[in-house]
PAZAPA-4460 file (N, C-alpha, C; in steps of 0.05 Angstrom, whole numbers, plus 32768, in hexadecimal, padded with zeros to 4 digits):
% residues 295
    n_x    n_y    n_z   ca_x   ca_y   ca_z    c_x    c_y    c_z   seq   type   mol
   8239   8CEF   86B5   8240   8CE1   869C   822B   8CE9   8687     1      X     A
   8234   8CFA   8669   8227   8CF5   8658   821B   8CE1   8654     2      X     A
   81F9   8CE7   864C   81ED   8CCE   863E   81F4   8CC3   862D     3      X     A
   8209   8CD6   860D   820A   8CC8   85F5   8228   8CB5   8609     4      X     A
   822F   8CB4   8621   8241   8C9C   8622   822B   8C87   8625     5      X     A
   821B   8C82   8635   8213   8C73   8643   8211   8C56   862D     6      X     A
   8209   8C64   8617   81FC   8C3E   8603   8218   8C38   85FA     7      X     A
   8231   8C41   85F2   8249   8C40   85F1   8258   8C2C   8601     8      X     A
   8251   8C35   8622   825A   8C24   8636   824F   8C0F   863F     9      X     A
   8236   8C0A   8638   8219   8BF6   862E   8225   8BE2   8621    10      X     A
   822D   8BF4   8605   823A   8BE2   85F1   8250   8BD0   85FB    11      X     A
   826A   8BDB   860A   827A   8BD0   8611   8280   8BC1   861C    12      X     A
   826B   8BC1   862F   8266   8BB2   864A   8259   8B94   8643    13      X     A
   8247   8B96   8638   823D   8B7F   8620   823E   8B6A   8613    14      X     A
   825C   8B83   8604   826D   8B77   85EF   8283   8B5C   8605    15      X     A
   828C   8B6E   8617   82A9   8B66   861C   8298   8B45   862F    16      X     A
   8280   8B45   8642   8272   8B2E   8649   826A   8B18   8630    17      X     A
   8269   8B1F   8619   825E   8B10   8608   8274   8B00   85F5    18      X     A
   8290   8B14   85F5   82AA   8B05   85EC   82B5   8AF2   85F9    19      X     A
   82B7   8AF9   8615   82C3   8AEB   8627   82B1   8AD0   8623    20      X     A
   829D   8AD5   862B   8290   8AB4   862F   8291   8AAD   8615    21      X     A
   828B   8AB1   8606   8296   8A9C   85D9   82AA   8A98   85E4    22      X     A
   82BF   8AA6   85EB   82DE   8AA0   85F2   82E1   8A88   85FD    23      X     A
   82CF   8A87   861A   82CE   8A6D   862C   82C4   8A5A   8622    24      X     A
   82B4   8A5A   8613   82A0   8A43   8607   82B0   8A36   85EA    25      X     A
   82C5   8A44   85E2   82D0   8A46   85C6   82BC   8A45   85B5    26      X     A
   82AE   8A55   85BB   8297   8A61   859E   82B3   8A75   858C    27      X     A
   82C3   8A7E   859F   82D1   8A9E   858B   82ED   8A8F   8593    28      X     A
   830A   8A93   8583   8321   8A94   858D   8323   8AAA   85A0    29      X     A
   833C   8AAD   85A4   8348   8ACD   85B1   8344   8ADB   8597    30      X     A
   834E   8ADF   858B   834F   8AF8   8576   832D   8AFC   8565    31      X     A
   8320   8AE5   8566   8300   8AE3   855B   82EF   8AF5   8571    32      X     A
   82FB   8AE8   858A   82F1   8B01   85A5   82F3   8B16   85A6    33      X     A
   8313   8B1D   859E   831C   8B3F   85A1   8309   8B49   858F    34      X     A
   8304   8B43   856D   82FA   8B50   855B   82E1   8B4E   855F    35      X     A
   82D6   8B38   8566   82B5   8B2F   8571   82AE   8B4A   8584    36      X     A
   82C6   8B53   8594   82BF   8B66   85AF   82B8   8B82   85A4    37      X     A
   82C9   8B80   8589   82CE   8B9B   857D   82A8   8BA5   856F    38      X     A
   82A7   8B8E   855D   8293   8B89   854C   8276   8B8F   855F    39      X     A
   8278   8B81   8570   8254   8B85   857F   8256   8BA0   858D    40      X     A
   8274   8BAE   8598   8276   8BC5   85A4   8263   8BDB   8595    41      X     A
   826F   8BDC   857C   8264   8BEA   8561   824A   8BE9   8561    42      X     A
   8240   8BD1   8559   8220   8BCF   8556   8212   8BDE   8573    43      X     A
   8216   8BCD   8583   8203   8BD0   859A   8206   8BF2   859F    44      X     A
   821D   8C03   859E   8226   8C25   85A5   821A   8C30   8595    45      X     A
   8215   8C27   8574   8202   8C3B   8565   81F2   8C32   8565    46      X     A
   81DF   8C1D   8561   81C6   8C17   856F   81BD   8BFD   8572    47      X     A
   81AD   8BF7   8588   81A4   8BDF   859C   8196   8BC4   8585    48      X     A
   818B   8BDD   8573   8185   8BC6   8559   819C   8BBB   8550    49      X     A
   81B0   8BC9   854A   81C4   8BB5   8533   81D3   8BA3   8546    50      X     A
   81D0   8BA7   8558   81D8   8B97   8574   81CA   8B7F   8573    51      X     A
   81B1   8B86   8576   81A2   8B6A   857A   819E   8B5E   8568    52      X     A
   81A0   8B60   854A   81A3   8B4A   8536   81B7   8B40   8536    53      X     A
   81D9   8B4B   8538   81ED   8B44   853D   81EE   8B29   8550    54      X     A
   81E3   8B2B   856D   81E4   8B1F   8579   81D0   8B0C   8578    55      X     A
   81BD   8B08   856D   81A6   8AF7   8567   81BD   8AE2   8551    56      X     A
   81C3   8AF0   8541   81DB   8AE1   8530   81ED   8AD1   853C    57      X     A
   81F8   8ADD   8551   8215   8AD1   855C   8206   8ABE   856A    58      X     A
   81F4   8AB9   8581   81E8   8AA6   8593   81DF   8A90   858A    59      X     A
   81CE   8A98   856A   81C3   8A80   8567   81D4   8A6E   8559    60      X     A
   81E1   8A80   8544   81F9   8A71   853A   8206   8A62   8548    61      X     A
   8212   8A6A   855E   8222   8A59   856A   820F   8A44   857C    62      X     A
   8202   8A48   8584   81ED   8A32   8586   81EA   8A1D   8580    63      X     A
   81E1   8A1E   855F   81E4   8A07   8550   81F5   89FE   853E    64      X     A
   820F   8A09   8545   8229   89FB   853C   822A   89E9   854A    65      X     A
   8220   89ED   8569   822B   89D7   8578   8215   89C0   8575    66      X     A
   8200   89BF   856A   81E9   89AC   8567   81F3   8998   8558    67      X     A
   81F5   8981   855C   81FF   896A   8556   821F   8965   854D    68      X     A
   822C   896B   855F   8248   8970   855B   8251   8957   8560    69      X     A
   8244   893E   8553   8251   8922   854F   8254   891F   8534    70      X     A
   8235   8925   8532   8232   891D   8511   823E   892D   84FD    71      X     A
   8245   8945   8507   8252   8961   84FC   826E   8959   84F9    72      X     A
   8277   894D   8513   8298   8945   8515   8299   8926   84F7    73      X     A
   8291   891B   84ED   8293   8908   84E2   828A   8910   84C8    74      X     A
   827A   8925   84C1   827F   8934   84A1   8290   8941   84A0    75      X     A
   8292   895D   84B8   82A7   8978   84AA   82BC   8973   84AA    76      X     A
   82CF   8974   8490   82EA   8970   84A0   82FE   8984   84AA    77      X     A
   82E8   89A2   84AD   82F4   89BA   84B7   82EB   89B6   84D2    78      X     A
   82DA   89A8   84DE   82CB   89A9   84F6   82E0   89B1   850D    79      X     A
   82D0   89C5   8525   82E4   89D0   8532   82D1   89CA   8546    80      X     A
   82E3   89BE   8568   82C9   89BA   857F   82C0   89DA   8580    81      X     A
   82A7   89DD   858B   8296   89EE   8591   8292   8A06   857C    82      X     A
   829B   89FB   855F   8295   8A0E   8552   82A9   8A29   8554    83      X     A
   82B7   8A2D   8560   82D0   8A45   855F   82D6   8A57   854B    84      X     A
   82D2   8A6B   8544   82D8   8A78   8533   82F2   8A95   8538    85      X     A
   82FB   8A95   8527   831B   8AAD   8529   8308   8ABD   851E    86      X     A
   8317   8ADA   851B   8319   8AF1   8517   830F   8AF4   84F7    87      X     A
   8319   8AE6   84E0   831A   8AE2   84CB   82F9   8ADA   84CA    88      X     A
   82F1   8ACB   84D8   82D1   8AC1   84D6   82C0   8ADC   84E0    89      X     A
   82C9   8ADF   84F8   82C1   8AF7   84FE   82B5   8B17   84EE    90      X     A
   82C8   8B13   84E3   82CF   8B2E   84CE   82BD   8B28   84B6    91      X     A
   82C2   8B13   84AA   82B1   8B09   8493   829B   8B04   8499    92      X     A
   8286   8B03   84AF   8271   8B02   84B5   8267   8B1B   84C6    93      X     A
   8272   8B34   84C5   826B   8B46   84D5   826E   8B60   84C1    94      X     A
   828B   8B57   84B4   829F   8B79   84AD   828A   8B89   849F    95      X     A
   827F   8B84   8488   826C   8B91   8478   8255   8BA3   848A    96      X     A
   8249   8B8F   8492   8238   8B9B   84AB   8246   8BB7   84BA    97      X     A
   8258   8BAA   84C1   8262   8BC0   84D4   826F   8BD9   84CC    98      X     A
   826C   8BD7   84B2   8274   8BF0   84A3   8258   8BFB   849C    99      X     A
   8248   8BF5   8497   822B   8C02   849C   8223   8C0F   84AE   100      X     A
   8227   8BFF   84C9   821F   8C06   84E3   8235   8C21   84E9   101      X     A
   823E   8C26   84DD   824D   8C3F   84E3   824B   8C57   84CD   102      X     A
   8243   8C4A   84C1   8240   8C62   84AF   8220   8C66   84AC   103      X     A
   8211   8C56   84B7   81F5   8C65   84C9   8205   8C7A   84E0   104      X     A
   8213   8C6C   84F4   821B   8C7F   8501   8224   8C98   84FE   105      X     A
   822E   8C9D   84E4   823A   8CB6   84DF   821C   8CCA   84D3   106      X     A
   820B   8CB6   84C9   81F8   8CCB   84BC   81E7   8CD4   84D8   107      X     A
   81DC   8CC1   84F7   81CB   8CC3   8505   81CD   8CBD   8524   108      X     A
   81E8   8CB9   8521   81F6   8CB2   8535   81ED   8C9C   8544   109      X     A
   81E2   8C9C   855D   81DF   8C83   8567   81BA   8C84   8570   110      X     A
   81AE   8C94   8564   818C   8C9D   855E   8184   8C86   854C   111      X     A
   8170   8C75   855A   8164   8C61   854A   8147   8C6D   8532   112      X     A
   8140   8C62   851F   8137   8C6C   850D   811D   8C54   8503   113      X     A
   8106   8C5E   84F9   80F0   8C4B   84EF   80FE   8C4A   84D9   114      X     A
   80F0   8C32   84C6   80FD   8C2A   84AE   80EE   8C3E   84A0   115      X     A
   80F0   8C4E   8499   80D7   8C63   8489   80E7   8C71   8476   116      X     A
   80EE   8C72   845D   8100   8C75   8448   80F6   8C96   843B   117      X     A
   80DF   8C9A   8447   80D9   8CB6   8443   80EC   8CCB   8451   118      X     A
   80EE   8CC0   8469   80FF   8CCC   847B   811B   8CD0   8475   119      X     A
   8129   8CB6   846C   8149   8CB6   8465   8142   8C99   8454   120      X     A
   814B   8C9C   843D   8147   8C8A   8427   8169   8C78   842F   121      X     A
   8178   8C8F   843A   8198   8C81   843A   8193   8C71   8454   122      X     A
   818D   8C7C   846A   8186   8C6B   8487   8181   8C4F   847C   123      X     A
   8164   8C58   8471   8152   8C39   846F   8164   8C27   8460   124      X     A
   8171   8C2A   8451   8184   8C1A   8440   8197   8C0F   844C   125      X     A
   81A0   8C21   845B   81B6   8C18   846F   81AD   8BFF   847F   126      X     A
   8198   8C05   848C   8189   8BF6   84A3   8186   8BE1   8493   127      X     A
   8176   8BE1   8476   8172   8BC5   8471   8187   8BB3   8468   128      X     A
   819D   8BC1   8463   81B7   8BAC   8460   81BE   8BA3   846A   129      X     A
   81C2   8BB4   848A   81CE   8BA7   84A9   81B2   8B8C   84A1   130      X     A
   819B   8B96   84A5   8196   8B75   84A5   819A   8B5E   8494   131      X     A
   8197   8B64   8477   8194   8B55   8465   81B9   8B44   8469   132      X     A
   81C9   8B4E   8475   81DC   8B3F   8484   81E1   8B31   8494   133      X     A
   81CE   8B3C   84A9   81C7   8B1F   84BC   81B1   8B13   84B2   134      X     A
   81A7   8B11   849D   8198   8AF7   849D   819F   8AEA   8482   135      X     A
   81B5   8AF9   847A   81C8   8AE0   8469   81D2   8ACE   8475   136      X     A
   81EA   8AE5   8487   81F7   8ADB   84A3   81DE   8AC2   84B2   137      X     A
   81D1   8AC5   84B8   81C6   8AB6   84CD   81B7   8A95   84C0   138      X     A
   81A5   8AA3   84A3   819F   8A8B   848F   81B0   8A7F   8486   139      X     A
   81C5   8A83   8482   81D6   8A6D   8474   81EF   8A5A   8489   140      X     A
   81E9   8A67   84A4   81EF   8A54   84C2   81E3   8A48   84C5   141      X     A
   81C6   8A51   84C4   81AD   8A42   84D6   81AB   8A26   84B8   142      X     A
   81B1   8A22   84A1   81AE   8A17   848E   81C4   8A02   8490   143      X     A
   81E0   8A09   849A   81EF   89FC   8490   81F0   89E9   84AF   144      X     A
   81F2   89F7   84C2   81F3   89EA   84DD   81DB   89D5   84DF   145      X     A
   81C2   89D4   84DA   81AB   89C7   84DD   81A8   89BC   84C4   146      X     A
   81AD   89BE   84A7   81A9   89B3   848F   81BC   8999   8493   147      X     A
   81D4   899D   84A3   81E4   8986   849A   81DE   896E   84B2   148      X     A
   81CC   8974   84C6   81C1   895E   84CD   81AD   8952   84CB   149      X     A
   81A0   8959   84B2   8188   894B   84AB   818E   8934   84A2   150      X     A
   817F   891D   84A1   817F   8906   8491   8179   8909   8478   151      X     A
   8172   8919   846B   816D   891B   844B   8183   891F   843B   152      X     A
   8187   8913   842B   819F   8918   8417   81A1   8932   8406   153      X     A
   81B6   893C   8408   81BF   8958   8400   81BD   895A   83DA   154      X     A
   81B8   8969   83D2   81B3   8972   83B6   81C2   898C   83B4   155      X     A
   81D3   8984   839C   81E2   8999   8396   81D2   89AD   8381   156      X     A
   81D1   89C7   8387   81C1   89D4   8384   81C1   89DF   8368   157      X     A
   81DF   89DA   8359   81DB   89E1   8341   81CC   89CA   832E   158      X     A
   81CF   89B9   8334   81C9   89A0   8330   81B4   8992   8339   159      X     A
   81AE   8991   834D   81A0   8983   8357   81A7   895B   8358   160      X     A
   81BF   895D   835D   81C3   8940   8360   81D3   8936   8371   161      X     A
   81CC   8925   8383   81D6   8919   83A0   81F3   8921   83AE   162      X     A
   81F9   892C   83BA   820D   8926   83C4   821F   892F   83D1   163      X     A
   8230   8920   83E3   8238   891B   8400   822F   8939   840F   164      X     A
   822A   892E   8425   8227   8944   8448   8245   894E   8445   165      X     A
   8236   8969   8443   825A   897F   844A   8256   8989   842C   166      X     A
   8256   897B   841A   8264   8991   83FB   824C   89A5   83FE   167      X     A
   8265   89B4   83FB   825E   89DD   83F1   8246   89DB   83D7   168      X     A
   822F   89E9   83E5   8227   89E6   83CB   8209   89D1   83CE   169      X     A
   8204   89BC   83DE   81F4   89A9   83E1   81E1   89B2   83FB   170      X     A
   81CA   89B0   83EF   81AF   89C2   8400   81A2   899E   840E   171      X     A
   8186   89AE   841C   8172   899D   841F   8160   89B1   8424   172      X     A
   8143   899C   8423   8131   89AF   8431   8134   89BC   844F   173      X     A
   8134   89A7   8461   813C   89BB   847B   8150   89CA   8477   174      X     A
   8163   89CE   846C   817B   89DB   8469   8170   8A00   8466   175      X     A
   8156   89F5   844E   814F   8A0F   843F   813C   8A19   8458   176      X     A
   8133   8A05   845B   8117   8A14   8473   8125   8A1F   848F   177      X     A
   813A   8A16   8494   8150   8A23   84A6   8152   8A3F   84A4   178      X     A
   8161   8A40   848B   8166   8A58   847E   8152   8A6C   847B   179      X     A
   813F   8A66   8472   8127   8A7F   8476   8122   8A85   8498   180      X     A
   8120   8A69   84A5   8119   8A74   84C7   8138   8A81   84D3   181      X     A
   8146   8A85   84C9   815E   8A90   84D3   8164   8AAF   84C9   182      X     A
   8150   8AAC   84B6   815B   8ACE   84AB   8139   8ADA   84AF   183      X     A
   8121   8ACA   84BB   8110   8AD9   84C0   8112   8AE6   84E4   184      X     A
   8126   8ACF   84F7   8126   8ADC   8514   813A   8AF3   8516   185      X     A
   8144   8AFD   8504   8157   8B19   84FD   8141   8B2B   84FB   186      X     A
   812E   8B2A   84E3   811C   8B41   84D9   810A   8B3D   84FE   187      X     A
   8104   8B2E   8507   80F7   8B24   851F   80FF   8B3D   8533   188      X     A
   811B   8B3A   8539   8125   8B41   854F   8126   8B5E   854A   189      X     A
   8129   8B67   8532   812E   8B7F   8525   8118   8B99   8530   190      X     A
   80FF   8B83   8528   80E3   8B89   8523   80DB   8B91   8547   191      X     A
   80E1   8B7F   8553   80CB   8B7D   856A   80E5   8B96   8588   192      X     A
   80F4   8B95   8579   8112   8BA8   8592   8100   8BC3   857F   193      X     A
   8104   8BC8   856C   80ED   8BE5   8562   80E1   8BEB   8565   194      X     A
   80D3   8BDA   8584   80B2   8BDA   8582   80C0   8BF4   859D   195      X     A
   80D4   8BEE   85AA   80DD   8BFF   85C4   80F6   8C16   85C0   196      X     A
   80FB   8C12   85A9   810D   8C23   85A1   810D   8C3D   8593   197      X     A
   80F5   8C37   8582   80EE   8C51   856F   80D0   8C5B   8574   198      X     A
   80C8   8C6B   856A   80AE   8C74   8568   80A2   8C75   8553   199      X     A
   8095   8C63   8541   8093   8C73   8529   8069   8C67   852B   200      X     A
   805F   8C77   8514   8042   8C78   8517   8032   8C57   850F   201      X     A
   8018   8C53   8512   8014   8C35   8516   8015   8C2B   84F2   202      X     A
   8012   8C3A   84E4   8014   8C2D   84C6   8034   8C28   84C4   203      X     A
   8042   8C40   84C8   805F   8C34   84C1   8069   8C1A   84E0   204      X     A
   805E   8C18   84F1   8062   8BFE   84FF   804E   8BE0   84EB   205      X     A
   8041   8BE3   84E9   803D   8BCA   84E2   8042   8BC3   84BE   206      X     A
   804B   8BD6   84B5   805B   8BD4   8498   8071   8BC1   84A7   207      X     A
   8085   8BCB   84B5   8092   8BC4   84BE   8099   8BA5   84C6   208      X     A
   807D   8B91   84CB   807C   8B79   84CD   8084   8B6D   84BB   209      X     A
   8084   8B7C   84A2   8086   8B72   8488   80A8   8B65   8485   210      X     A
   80BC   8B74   8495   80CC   8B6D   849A   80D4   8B50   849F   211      X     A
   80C7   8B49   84A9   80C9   8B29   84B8   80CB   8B17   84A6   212      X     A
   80B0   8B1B   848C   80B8   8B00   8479   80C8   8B0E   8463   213      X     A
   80CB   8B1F   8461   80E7   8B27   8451   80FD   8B2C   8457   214      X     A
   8106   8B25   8475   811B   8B1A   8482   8124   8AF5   8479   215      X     A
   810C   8AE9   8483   810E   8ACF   8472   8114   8AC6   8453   216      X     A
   810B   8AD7   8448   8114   8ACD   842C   8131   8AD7   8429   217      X     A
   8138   8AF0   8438   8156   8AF4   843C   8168   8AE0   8440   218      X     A
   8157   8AD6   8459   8170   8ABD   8461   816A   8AA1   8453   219      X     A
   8158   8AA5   843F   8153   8A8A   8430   816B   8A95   8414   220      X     A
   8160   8AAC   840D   8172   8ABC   83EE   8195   8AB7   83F9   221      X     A
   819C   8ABA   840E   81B3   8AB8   8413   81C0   8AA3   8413   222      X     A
   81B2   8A8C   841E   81C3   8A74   8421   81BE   8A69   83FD   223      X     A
   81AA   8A70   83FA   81AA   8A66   83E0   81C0   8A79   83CA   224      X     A
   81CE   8A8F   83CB   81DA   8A99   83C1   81F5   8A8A   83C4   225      X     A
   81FE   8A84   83E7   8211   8A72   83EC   821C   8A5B   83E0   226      X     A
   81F9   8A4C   83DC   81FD   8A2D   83D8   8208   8A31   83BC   227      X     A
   81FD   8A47   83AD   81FE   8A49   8391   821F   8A50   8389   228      X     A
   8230   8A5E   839C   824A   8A69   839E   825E   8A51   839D   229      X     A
   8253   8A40   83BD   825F   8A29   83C3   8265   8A15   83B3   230      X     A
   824A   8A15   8396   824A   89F5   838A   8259   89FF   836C   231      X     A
   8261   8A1B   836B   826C   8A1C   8355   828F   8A34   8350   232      X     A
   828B   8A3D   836A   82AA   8A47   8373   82B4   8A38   837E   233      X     A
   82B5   8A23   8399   82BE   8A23   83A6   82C3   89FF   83A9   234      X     A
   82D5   89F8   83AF   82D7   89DB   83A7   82D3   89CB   83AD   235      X     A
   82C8   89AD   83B5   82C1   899A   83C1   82CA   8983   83BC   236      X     A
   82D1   896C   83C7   82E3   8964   83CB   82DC   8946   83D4   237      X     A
   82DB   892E   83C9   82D8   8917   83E2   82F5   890A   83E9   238      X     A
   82FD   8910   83FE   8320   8900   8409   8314   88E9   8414   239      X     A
   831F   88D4   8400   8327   88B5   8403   833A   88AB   8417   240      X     A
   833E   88C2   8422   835C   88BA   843B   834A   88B8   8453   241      X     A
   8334   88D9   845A   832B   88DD   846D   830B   88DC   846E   242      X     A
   82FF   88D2   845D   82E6   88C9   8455   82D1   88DD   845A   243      X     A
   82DF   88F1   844B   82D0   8918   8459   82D5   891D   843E   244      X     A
   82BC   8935   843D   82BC   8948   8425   82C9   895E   842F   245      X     A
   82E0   8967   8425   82F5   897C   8429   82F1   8999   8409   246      X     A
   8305   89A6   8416   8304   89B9   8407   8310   89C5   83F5   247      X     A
   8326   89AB   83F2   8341   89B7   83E8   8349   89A4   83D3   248      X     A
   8356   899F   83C2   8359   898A   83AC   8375   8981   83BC   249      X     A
   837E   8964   83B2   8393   8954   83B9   8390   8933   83AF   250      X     A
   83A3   892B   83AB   83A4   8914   839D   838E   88FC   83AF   251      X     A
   8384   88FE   83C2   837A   88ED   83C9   834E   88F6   83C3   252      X     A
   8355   890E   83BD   833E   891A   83BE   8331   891B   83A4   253      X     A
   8318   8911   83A1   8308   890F   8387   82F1   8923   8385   254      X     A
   82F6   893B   836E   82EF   894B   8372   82CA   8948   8369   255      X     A
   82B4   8957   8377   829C   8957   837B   8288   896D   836F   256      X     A
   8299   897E   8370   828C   899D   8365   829B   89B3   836E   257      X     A
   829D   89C7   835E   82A5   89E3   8365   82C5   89E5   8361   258      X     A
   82CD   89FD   8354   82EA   8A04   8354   82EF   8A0C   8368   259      X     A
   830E   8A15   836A   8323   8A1D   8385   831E   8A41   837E   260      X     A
   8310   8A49   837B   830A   8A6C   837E   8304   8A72   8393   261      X     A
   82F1   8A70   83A6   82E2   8A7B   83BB   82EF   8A6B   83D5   262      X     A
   82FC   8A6C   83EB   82F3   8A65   8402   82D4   8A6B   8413   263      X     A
   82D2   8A59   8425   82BD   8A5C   8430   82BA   8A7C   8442   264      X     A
   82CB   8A83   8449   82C9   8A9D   8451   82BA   8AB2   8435   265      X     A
   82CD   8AB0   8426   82CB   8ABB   8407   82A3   8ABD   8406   266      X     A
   82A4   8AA3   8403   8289   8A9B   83FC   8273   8AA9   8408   267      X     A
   8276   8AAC   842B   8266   8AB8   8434   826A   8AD1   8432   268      X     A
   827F   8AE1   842F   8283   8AFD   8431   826F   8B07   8411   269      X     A
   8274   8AFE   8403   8264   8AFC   83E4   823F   8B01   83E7   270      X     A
   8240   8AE5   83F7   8220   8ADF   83FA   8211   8AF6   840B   271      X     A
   8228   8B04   841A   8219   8B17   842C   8212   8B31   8420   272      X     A
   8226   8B38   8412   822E   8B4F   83F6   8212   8B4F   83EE   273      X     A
   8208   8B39   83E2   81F8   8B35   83C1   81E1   8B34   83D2   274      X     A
   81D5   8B27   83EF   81C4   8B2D   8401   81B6   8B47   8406   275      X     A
   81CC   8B54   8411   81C8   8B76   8415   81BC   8B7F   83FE   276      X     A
   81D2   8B83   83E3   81C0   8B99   83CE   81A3   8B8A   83C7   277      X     A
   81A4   8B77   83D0   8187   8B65   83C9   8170   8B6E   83DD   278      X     A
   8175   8B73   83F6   815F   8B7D   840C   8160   8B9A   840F   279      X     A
   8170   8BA3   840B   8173   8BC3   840D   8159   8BD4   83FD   280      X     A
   8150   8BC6   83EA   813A   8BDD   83D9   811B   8BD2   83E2   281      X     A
   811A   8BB0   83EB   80FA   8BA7   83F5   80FF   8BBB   8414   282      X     A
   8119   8BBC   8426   810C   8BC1   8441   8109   8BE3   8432   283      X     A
   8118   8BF3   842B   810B   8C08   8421   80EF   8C10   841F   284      X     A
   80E1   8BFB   840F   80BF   8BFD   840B   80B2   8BF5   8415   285      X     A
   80C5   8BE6   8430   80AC   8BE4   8446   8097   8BF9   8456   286      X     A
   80A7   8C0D   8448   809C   8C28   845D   8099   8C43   844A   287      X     A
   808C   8C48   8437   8090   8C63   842C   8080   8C7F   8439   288      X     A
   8074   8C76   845A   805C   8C94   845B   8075   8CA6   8462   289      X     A
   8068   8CBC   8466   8070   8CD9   846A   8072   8CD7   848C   290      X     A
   8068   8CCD   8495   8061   8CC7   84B9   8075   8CBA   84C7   291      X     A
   807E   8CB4   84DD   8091   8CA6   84EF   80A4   8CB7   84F3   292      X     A
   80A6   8CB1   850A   80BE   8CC5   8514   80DD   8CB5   8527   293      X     A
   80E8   8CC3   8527   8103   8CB0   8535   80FC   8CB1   8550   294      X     A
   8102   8C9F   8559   8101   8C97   8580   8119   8CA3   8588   295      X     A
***
C-alpha cells in the first residue's frame, strides 16, 4: 500500500467512527453525519492539523450544548435534545473552511507546513483562515452555550440595555470570556500537534506561541461580530403565547431587536467570513525569518 494512501484511510476510518457515534448520541442527524463524514474526511487526509481543530470544534461544542439542557430547554425555543444538528448546520460551520483545506491541498498536498510566510505567503494565509474559523466557529459556541447559563443579565450589545436570555444579539461577561477561551484552545491545539508534525527552527517555533492569544481574541472578535449581526439583522422576538424569545415575528410576538434579514445560520456563516480576512494577515506576521522548513 502506497504511503500517500495511508493518512487518507486514517482519515476515513476516523471520520466514519466519529459520525456514527454524533449519530448515536444525536449530536448530528443522518444527513449532518453523512456531510459531518464528508467534512472531517477532508481535513484529517490533507492534514492532521486541520483535523484537529475541526475536531476540537465538534467535541467541545457538542459538549456544552448539552451543559445545562434544563435551563436551555426553558429559554430556546429552537432547543433540540442533545443539541442535533443537520447538514445545513454542518455546512455553515465547516463549508468555508473546507474550501481552504483543499485548496492548501492543491498548492502542497497533504505536506504539513510551519507558519513562516517567507516560505509561502499563500500557505500561511490559508492556514490562518482554516483557523481564524474555528475560533469563530468555536468562540461564539463556547459563548452562546455557557453565556446563556449564567446568572447575569444579558446586555444587548448595541445598546447595552437588559434583555431577555436567548435574544440574538445580548452578551455577558462569561459569555465574552467563553468566547476568547474557545477560540484560544483552537490556536492551542494547532500549536502543540506542530510541535510533532513539522520541523521548523526554534525562533520560528516559539513565534509561533504567539498564536494562542491571537487565537483568543479571534474567538472573542467573532462572537462579538455575531452578537453585533444578531442584534441588528436578525430578529428577536418575546412570544406571549410561549413565554420564549423566538425568532420570527407573529401576532403574539413583541418585537425586541433586530430585523428579519439574517437567519442564524446566515449570521454565523458572515461572522466566520469577516473572522478569517481579520486573522489571515496577524497569523502571517507571526513568522517572517528566512529559516523553517516543512516536516
Amino acid at each position: 500500500m502506497g504511503s500517500n494512501l495511508v493518512q487518507p484511510m486514517v482519515a476515513a476510518l476516523i471520520s466514519a467512527i466519529i459520525a456514527a457515534r454524533a449519530y448515536k448520541k444525536n449530536s448530528l442527524n443522518l444527513s449532518g453525519a453523512l456531510l459531518g463524514f464528508t467534512v472531517m474526511t477532508i481535513h484529517i487526509a490533507v492534514n492532521y492539523r486541520f483535523g484537529a481543530v475541526l475536531l476540537v470544534f465538534f467535541f467541545t461544542s457538542s459538549k456544552f450544548t448539552k451543559f445545562g439542557e434544563d435551563k436551555k430547554r426553558k429559554v430556546d425555543a429552537d432547543f433540540k435534545e442533545g443539541g442535533q444538528r443537520n447538514w445545513i448546520q454542518v455546512l455553515f460551520n465547516s463549508g468555508i473552511a473546507s474550501i481552504l483545506v483543499l485548496i492548501a491541498w492543491k498548492l502542497a498536498g497533504a505536506q504539513d507546513s510551519c507558519l513562516n510566510s517567507k516560505e509561502s505567503s499563500l500557505m500561511t494565509a490559508l492556514m490562518g483562515g482554516i483557523i481564524g474559523h474555528y475560533c469563530c466557529c468555536n468562540g461564539d459556541t463556547w459563548s452562546s452555550e455557557l453565556g446563556i447559563l449564567s446568572d447575569e443579565q444579558p446586555l444587548l450589545i448595541t445598546t447595552l440595555e437588559p434583555v431577555q436570555r436567548g435574544t440574538n444579539g445580548g452578551v455577558t461577561k462569561a459569555g465574552l470570556l467563553a468566547a476568547a477561551a474557545g477560540g484560544s484552545v483552537i490556536g492551542l491545539a494547532f500549536v502543540i500537534l506542530g510541535f510533532f508534525t513539522t520541523k521548523c527552527t526554534l525562533d520560528v517555533t516559539l513565534k509561533q506561541l504567539l498564536l494562542i492569544p491571537l487565537s483568543a481574541v479571534a474567538g472573542l472578535c467573532g462572537s462579538v461580530i455575531d452578537s453585533l449581526l444578531g442584534a441588528t439583522l436578525q430578529f428577536s422576538g418575546f412570544c406571549s403565547v410561549r413565554k420564549k424569545v423566538v425568532g420570527k415575528p407573529g401576532p403574539t410576538v413583541k418585537r425586541i431587536s433586530g430585523l428579519s434579514i439574517l437567519d442564524n445560520n446566515a449570521v454565523n456563516l458572515v461572522s466566520v467570513f469577516l473572522t478569517e480576512a481579520r486573522i489571515g494577515g496577524p497569523v502571517e506576521n507571526l513568522s517572517n525569518d528566512r529559516d523553517g522548513s516543512a516536516g
